[in-house]
C-alpha positions in Angstrom: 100.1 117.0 121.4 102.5 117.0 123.9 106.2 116.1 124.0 105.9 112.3 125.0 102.9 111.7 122.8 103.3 108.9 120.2 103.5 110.1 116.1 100.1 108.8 114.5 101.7 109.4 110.9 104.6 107.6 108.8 105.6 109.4 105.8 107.3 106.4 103.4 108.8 108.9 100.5 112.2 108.4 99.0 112.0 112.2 97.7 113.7 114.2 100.4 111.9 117.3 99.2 108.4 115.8 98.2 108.8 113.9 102.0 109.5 117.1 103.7 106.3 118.7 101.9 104.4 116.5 103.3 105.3 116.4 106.5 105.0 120.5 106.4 101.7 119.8 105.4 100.6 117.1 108.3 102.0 119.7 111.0 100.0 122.4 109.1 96.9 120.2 110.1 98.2 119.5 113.7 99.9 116.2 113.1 103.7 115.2 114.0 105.0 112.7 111.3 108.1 110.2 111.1 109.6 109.6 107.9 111.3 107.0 106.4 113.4 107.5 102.8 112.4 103.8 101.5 110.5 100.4 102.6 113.6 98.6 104.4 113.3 102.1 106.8 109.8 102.0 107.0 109.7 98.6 108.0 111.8 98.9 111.0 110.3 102.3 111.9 107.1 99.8 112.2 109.3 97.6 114.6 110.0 100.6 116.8 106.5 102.5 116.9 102.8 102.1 115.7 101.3 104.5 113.5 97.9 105.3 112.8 98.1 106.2 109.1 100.8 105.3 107.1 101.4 106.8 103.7 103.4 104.8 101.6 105.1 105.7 98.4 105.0 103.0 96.0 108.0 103.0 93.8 111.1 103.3 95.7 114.4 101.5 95.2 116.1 98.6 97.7 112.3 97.8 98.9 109.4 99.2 97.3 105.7 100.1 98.9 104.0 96.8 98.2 106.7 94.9 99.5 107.2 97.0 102.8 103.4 96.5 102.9 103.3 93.0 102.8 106.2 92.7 105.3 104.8 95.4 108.0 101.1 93.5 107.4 102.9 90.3 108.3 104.5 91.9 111.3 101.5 93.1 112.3 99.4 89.7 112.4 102.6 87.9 113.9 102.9 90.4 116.8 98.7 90.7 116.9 99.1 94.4 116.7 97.0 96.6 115.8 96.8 97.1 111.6 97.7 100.3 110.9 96.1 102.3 107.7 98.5 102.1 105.0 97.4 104.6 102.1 99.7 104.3 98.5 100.3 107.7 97.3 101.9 107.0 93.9 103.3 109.2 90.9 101.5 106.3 89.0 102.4 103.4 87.3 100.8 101.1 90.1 97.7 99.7 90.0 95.1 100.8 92.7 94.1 96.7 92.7 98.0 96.0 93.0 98.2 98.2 96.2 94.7 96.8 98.0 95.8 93.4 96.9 98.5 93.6 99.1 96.8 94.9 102.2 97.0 98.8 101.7 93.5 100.7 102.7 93.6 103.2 99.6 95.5 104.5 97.3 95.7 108.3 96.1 98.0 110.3 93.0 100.7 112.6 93.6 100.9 115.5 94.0 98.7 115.7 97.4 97.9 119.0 98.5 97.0 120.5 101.4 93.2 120.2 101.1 93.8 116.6 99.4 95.6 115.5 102.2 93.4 116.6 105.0 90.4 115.0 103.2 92.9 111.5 103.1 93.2 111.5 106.4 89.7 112.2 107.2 88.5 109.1 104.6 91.0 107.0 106.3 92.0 108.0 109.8 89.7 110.4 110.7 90.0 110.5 114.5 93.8 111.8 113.9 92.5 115.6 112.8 90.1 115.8 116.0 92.4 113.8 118.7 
């Protein structure tokens, strides 16, 4: 990837350290990740760039994941672009049906490792790891 090239990945994590692990981990696999502490910052990342793959915490204070889901699936139909893939990665305590409900593409547990989250991306984005 060069220097101009867009970021295919949003990180949604309001865990500073569990957000920089995983963004250790994308570049580990090749991939340059934004990152946004809660929903209301991931929604206006979503105004200001498209991503790919988006993986979206679910329980996180001022806006949680289903509701910055639902509000970043409404802005994409209203500006006709492009759905990104919005995967929940949750500590638990949200329902997988809760999360595809509201327009995410899957849903996976916390902790994600390494391995975990290459095969993630594969299942849901899989031309990011060969681009």
């Amino acid at each position: 990837m060069g220097e101009g090239d867009p970021v295919p990945v949003l990180v949604v994590e309001d865990n500073a350290h569990l957000r920089q692990a995983v963004i250790l981990q994308l570049e580990r696999l090749g991939l340059k990740a934004d990152s946004a502490a809660d929903g209301i910052e991931a929604v206006q990342r979503v105004h200001e760039s498209e991503y790919v793959l988006i993986l979206m915490d679910v329980q996180m204070p001022k806006m949680n994941g289903l509701e910055a889901t639902a509000a970043i699936r409404n802005f994409e139909e209203t500006e006709r672009r492009r759905p990104a893939c919005i995967v929940a990665v949750t500590g638990g305590g949200s329902t997988k049906e809760k999360c595809l409900e509201i327009g995410m593409n899957g849903y996976v547990e916390k902790p994600v490792l390494l391995e975990g989250l290459q095969e993630l991306i594969e299942n849901y984005a899989p031309g990011l790891l060969h681009a």
